[in-house]
C-alpha positions in Angstrom: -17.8 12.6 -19.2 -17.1 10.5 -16.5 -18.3 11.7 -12.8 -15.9 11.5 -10.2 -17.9 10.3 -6.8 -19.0 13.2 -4.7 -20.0 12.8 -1.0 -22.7 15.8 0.5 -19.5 16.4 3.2 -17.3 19.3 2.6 -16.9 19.4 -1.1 -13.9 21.5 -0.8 -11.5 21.2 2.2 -8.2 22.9 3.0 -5.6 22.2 5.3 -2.2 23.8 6.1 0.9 22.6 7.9 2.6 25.2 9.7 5.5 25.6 11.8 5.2 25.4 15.2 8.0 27.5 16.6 9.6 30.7 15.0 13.3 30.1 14.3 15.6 30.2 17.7 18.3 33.0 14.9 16.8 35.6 13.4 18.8 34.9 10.4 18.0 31.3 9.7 16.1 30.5 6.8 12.2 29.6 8.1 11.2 26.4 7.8 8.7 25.3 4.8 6.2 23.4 6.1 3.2 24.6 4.2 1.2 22.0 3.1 -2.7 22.4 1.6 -4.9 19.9 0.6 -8.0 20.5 -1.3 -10.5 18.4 -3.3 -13.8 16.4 -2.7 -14.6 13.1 -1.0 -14.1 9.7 -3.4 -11.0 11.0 -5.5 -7.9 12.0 -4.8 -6.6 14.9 -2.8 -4.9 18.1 -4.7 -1.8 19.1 -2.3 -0.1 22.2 -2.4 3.0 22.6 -1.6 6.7 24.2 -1.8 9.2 21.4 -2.6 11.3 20.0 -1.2 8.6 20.0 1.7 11.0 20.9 4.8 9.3 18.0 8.0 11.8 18.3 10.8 9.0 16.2 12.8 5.9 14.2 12.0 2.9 16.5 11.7 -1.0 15.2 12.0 -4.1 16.8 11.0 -7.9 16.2 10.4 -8.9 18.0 7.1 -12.4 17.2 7.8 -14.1 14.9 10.7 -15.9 11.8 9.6 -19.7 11.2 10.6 -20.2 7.8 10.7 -19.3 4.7 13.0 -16.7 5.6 15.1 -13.4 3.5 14.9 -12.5 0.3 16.9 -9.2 -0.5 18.2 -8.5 -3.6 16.7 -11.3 -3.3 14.7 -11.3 -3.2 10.7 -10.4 -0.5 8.7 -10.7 0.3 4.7 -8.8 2.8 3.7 -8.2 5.5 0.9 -4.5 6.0 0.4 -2.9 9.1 -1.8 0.6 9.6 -0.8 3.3 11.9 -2.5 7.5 11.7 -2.2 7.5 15.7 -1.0 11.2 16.0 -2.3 9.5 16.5 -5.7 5.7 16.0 -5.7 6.2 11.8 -6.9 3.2 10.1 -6.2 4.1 7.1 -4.3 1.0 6.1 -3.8 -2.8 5.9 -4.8 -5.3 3.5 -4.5 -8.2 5.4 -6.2 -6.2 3.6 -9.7 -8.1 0.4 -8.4 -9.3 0.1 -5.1 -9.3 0.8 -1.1 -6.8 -1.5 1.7 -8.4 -3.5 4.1 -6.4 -3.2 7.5 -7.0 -3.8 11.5 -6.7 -0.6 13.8 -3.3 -1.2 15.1 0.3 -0.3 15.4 1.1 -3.3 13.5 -1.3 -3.1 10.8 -1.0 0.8 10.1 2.1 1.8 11.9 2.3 3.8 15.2 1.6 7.1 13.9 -1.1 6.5 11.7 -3.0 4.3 13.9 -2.2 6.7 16.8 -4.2 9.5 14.3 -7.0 7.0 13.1 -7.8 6.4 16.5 -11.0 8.2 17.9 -11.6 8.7 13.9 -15.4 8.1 12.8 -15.7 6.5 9.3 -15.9 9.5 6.4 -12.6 11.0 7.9 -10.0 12.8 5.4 -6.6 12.7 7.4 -3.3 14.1 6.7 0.1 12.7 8.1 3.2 14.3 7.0 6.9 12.7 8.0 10.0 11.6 6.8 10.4 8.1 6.4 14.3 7.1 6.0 15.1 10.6 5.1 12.3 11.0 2.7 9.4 13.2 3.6 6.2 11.9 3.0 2.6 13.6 2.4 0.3 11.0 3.5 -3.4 11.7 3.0 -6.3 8.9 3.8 -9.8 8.9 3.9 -11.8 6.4 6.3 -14.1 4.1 3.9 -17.3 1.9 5.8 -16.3 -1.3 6.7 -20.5 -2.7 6.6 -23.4 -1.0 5.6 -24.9 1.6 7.7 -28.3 3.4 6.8 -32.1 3.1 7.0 -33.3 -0.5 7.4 -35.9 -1.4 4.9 -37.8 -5.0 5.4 -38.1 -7.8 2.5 -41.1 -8.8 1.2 -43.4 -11.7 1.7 -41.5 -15.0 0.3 -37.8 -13.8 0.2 -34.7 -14.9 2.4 -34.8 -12.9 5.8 -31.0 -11.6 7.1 -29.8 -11.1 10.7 -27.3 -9.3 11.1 -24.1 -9.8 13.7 -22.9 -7.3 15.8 -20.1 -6.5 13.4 -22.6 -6.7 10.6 -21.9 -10.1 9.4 -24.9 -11.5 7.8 -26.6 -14.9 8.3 -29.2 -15.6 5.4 -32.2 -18.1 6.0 -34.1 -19.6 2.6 -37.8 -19.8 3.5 -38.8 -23.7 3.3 -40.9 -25.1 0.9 -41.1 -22.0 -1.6 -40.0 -22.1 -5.4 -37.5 -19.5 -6.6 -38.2 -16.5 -8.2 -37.8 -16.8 -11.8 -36.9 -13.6 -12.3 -33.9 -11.3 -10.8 -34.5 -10.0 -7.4 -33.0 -6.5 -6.0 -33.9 -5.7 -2.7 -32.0 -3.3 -0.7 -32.1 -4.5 3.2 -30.4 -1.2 4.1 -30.2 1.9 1.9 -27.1 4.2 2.5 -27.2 7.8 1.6 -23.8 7.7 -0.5 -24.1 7.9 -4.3 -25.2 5.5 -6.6 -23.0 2.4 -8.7 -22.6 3.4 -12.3 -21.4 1.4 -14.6 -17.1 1.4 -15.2 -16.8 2.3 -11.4 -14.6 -0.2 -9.0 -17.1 -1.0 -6.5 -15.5 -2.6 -2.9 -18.1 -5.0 -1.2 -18.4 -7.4 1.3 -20.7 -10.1 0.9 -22.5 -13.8 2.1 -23.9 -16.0 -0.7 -25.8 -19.2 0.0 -27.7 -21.6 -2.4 -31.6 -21.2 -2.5 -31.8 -25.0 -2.6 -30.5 -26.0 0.7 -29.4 -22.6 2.5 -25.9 -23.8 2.4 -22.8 -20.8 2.4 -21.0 -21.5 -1.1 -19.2 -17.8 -0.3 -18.4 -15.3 1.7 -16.4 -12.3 2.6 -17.2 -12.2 6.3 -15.2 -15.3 7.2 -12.4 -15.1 9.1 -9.3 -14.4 7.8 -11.4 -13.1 4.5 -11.0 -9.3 3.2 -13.7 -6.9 0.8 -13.8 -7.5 -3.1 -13.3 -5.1 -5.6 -14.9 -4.8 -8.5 -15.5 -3.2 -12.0 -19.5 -3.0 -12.8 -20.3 -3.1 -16.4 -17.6 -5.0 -18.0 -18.9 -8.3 -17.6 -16.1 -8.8 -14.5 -19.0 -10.5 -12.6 -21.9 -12.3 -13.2 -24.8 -10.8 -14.8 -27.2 -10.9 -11.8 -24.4 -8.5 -9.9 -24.0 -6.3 -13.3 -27.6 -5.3 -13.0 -28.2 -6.0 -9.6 -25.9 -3.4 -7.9 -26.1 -0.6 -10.5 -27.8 2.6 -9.2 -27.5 1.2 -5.6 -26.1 4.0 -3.0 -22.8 2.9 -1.3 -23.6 2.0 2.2 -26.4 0.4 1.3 -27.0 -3.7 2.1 -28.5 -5.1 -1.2 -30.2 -8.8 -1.4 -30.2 -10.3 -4.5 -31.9 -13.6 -6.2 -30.1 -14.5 -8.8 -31.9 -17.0 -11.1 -29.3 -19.7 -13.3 -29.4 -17.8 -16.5 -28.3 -14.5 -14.8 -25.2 -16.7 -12.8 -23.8 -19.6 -13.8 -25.8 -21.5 -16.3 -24.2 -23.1 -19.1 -20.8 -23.5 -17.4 -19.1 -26.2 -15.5 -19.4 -23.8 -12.3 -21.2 -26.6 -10.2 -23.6 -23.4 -9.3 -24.7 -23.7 -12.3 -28.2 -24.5 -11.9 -28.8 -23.0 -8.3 -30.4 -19.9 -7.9 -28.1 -17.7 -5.8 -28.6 -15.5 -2.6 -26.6 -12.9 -2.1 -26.4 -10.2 0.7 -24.2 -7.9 -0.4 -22.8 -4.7 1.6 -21.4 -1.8 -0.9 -18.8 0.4 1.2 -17.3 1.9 -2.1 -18.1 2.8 -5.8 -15.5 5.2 -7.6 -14.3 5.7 -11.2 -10.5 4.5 -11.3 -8.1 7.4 -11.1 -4.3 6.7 -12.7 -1.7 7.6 -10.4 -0.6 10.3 -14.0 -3.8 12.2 -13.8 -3.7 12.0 -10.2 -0.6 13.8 -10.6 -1.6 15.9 -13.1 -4.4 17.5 -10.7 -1.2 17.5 -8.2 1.2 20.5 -7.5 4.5 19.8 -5.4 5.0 23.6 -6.0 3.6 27.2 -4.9 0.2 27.8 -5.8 -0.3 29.1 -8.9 -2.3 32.4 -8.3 0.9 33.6 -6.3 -1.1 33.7 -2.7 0.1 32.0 -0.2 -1.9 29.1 1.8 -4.4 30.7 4.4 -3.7 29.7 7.6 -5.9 27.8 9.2 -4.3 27.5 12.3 -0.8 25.7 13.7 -0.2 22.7 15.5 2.5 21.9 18.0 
């Protein structure tokens, strides 16, 4: 059976919407703004809800505080996205079916009242936004994702490539001179995260600097300007075989260096990397099995719970 990813912080969280003012007439129908959300870090939310949700007015709330960096204006952001049509519980959106949005920490990137939330966020957030967007009300739930790897630093042996690291994590990667390449695979983690490990058939989202061993020269990188993360699927042969077994059992979080020799990259194509042995630093902010937006749905309820109690309240907003 395949294991959803499963962070140590708060397995289970729940989070209600509630009205902030009793009705001005006695008589008037309450509003129905209940909303809970349940379910574990690295898969989709479970909301709970009576439909059609009633939002006479954009709501915010943190379902459980991050612990990680803490969130830059302007600086970037990757993003878990679940996001339902509260008329009838349609899922409008879900990126655990493939992978995580890169954004910048700004109105214009995000929108005013999602950035306006994010902001003061630390990464490993879950966040609720609930409003109507041209008449349609909208359950909006995100979780924060690491935009570099963050952890305990861990040196490189004797004879391998030595990384410094920017101030926004960015790697630069220096060959040593004059020394043969390993023959064999390398895996060497330069910082090891405490998130859970790669299996194989997860999408994995990484950021990551390769350069030749020959010269040192940059042949790729995800750090350049204007670049964003890549998302993967481990085990299927989507990548070269030096990732496959390089980044399996690795925890998320973690910065990984790997030498990869010519027979476990591109040998035997017309790649013109095809007999260089390959450096790669490579940050892993994400590893998750895909989720499809049906059995996201499935897992889903745009309707009362089911036991008959209502939603405990956790407190109202105003």
């Amino acid at each position: 059976m395949r294991r959803l990813v499963v962070v140590a912080l708060a397995l289970v969280a729940a989070l209600v919407l509630g009205a902030c003012e009793e009705p001005e007439d006695a008589a008037q129908t309450p509003l129905n703004t209940a909303v809970e959300v349940a379910g574990s870090a690295g898969a989709p939310p479970s909301l709970t809800y009576t439909a059609p949700l009633d939002v006479p007015q954009t709501r915010s709330e943190v379902v459980w505080p991050g612990t990680g960096r803490e969130l830059v204006e302007g600086g970037p952001l990757l993003l878990n996205l679940y996001a339902q049509d509260a008329r009838d519980g349609t899922v409008l959106q879900n990126t655990y079916t493939d992978a995580p949005q890169w954004f910048t920490l700004s109105d214009e990137s995000v929108g005013d009242d999602l950035a306006d939330l994010l902001r003061g966020q630390r990464v490993g957030a879950r966040l609720l936004l609930a409003q109507e967007d041209d008449g349609v009300p909208v359950v909006l739930v995100v979780d924060v994702l690491p935009t570099r790897a963050d952890g305990e630093d861990v040196s490189p042996p004797e004879g391998m490539p030595t990384v410094e690291r920017a101030e926004d994590g960015a790697p630069t990667v220096t060959v040593p001179a004059d020394t043969p390449p390993p023959a064999d695979l390398v895996v060497q983690p330069l910082v090891r995260g405490d998130g859970p490990q790669v299996e194989a058939g997860q999408v994995v989202t990484v950021r990551y600097t390769g350069v030749r061993w020959s010269d040192g020269g940059v042949f790729d990188s995800s750090w350049a300007a204007g670049a964003t993360p890549s998302s993967v699927m481990i085990g299927i042969g989507e990548v070269i075989e030096g990732w496959e077994q390089g980044l399996l059992e690795q925890s998320v979080g973690s910065q990984v260096l790997l030498v990869v020799p010519p027979d476990l990259g591109y040998a035997g194509t017309a790649n013109p990397l095809a007999d260089e042995t390959l450096v790669y630093v490579v940050d892993i902010l994400d590893a998750h099995f895909p989720v499809t937006a049906e059995e996201a749905a499935g897992e889903t309820s745009g309707a009362p719970d089911p036991t008959g109690e209502e939603p405990a309240d956790l407190g109202e907003t105003s």
